[in-house]
N, C-alpha and C positions, 0 to 999 in steps of 0.2 A: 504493500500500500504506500502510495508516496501523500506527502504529506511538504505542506509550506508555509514558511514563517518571516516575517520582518524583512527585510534585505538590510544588514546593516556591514557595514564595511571594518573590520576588524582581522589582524595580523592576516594582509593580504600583500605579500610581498610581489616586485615589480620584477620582472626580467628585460634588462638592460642591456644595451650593444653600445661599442664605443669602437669605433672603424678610424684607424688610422694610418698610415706612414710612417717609417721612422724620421723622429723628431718632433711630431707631432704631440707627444705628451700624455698617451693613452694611458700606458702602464702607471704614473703618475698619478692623472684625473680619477682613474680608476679608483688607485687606494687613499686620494684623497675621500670622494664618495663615502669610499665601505669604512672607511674609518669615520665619516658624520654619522651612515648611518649606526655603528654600532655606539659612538660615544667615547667618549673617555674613560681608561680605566678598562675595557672591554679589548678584544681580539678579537677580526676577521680574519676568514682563510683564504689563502691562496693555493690556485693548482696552477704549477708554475709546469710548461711543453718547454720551456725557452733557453734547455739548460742550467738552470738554478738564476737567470737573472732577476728573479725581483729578490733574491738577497742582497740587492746593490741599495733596496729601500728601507735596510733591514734597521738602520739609526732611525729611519724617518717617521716612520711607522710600527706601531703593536700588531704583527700581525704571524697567523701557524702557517707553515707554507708545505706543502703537498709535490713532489715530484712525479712529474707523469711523462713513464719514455715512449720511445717508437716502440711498436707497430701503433698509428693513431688512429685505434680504430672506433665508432660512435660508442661501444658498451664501456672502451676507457676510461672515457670521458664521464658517461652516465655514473658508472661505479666512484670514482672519486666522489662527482659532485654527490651522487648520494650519502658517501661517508660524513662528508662535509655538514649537509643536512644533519643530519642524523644526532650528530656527536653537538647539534644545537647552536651551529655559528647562524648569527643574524644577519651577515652580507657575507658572499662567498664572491672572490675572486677568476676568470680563470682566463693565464693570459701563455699562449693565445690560442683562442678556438678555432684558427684557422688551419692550424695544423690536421684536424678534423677532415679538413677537405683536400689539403694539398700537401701536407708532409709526409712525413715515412713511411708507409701504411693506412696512409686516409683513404677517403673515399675514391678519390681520381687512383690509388695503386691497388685497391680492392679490385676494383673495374679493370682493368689491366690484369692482374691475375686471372680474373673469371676467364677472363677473354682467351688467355694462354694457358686456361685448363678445358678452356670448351673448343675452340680450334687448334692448338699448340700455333706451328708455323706455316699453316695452310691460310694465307692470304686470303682466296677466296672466299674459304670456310670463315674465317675471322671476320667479313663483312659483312656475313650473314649474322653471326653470333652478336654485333655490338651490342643492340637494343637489350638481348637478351642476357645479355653479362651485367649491364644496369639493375637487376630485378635486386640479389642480393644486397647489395652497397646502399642502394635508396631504400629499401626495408628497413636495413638498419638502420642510418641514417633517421627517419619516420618515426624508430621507435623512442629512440635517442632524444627529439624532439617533444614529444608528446610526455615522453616523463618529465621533461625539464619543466613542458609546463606544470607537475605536479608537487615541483620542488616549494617549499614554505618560505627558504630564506629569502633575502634578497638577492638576483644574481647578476652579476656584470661580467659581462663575457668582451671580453677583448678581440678584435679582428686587424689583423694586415691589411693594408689598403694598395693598389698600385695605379696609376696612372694607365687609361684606355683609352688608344684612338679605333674609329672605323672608319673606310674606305667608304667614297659617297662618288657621286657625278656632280658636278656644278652645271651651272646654265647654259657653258659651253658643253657640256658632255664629257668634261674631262674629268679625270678621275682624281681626287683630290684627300688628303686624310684630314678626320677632324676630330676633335677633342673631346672626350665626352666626360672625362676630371677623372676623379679618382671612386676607385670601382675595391668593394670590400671582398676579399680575397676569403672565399665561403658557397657553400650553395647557395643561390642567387635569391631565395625566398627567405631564407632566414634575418635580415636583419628587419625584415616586417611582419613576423613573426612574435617579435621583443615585444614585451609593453610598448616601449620607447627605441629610438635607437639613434645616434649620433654619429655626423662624418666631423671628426678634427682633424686640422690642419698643418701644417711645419710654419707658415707665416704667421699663423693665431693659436701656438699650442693652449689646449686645452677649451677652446672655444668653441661654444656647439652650433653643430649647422643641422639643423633636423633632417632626417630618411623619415622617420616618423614621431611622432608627437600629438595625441590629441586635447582637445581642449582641457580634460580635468588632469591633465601634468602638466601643462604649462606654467602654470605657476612655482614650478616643485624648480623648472629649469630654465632659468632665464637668460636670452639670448645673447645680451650684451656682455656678459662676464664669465671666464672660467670656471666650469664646474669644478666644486669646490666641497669641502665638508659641510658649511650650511645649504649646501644641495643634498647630502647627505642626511641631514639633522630633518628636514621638510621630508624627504622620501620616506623616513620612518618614524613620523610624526603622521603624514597620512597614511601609511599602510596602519595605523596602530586606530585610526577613525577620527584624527583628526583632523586639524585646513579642509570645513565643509566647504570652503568656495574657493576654489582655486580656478574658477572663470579669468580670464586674462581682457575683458569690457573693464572701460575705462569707468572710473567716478559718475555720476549721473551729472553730479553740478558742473555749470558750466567754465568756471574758474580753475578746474582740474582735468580737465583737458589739455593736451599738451599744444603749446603755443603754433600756431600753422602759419611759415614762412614760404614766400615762394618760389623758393631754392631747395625745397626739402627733397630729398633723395637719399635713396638706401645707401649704405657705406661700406656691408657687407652681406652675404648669402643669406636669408632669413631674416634680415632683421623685420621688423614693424613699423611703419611709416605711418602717422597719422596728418589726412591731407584733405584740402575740398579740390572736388572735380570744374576743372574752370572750361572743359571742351573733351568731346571723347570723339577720336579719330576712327575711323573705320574705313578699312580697304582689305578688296576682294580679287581674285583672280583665278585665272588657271595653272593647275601644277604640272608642269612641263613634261614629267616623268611620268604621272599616276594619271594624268587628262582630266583628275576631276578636281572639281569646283574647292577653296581657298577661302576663310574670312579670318581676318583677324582687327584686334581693339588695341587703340595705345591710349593711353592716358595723359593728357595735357595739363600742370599743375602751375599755377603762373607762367613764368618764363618756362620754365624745364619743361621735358618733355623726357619718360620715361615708362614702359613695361605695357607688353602685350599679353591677352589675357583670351579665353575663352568664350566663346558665346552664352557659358551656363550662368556668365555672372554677367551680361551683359544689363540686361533690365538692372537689375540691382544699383549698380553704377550710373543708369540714366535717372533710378529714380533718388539718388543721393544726389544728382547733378539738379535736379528740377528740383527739388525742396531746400538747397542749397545747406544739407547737412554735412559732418565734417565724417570721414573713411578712414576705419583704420584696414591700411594695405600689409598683408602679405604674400613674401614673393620668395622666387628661387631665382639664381644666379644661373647662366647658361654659356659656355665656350661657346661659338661658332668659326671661331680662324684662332691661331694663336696669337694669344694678344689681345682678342677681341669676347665681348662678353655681351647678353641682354640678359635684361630683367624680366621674368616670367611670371605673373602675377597667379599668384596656388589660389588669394583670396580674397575676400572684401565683407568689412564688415558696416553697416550704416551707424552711426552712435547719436542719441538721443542726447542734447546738449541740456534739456532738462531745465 
């Protein structure tokens, strides 16, 4: 018989990604994090793939650290962070989970094995086998996944980032590469998998750029500053039932609204722009490649002119424009040439000046 009660939000730990580069400051951030959220006086765990280096954090930080060698295979992984669980740590560590996918025995050498147990060195045979050498590695993988979401602590799982271009045709037909930034070195679903999950940087260590984020963590991680131990101290202050409003809407009054210039422009990836719409651009076309039909929106803000956006927000933006209320914008950051960047607006919100 099922049976239902209250929904109330109590020791509901977060699963966390932190994708980065080296020099980016993941391993850091990280156990800055797990050391807010556990506090002072307290010990988080670390499962250290990296050859013992977060004993490099070892002055810096309170924390028990976990050895985990090659073969890296998904049940590894599962079993440490179990132990970890288990033995009652409140933020677990694990850096780095990418080895999962691409180190000694990850998933990418799993799949390679099957492949050269199911064909050996029959080429042909082997072509035929690929898909089917996949079944194992992604199972585990799957299972791997689905316990983590069953873990209680908090988890921060750490990922490698690399730099990714593709190969496109330009408008002459010529073949040209382009940037697409930095790509977390992992099966490709998992850092939207996490509660939350963060890409940092080498020129802003420690600084989050959201993959994902929804509205009631926003508040836990705020854009403009390196996450930090009172990012910590918030993520287990809400897992615990508290910060019921972690809405990221500005004050109602109108004096607390942030002052709108009209120069205002993003400064970096994600930030939050609040701005009134003074004109909204629209041009259409055909796509040279695909023959079909093109629209896209830019936003005009006094002088500047800045970020193309979607048709799902377009009403929105007309109707913020005709009642001349003030938008708070957010956006993503976009390579298209090296060197070269737009702004791609994720969203829009109307704010009630009150």
């Amino acid at each position: 018989m099922y049976t239902f009660r209250p929904a109330i939000r109590e020791k509901v730990g977060l699963l966390i990604g932190l994708v980065g580069c080296s020099g980016s400051g993941k391993t850091y951030t990280a156990m800055r994090l797990a050391s807010g959220i556990v506090g002072k006086g307290k010990r988080f765990a670390v499962i250290d793939t990296e050859a013992r280096r977060s004993l490099h954090y070892a002055g810096m930080f309170e924390f028990d650290m976990c050895e985990v060698k090659a073969p890296f295979r998904p049940e590894a992984y599962t079993e440490a962070i179990k132990a970890a669980d288990e033995a009652g740590y409140e933020a677990i560590v694990v850096d780095s989970f990418s080895h999962e996918w691409a180190g000694e025995g990850g998933i990418l050498d799993w799949q390679e094995h099957e492949l050269d147990r199911m064909a050996g060195e029959d080429w042909k045979k082997r072509e035929n086998c690929k898909m089917a050498a996949w079944i194992k590695p992604k199972m585990g993988h799957k299972q791997m996944i689905q316990r983590l979401l069953q873990v209680r602590a908090n988890l921060i799982l750490c990922f490698r980032a690399e730099e990714k271009v593709k190969m496109e045709k330009d408008a002459n037909n010529k073949t040209v590469i382009v940037p697409i930034g930095w790509q977390p070195i992992c099966s490709k679903e998992v850092p939207y998998e996490m509660t939350v999950s963060f890409l940092l940087t080498p020129d802003k260590p420690g600084y989050p750029h959201p993959l994902k984020l929804q509205e009631q963590h926003k508040l836990l991680f705020p854009l403009d500053r390196p996450i930090n131990e009172e990012s910590g101290r918030k993520v287990a202050e809400w897992a615990a039932g508290g910060i019921t409003d972690t809405s990221s809407k500005p004050a109602d009054k109108k004096d607390e609204i942030p002052e709108f210039s009209d120069d205002a422009e993003p400064s970096s990836a994600g930030d939050i722009v609040i701005l009134y719409i003074e004109e909204i651009e629209k041009k259409e076309g055909i796509n040279a490649k695909t023959k079909k039909p093109w629209t896209s929106w830019t936003l005009k803000v006094g002088n500047s002119k800045w970020g193309t956006f979607s048709g799902s927000i377009a009403a929105l933006a007309e109707s913020a424009k005709a009642e001349g209320k003030p938008v708070e914008v957010t956006y993503i950051t976009k390579e298209f040439a090296p060197g070269k960047s737009s702004n791609e607006i994720v969203s829009l919100k109307v704010m009630d000046e009150g």
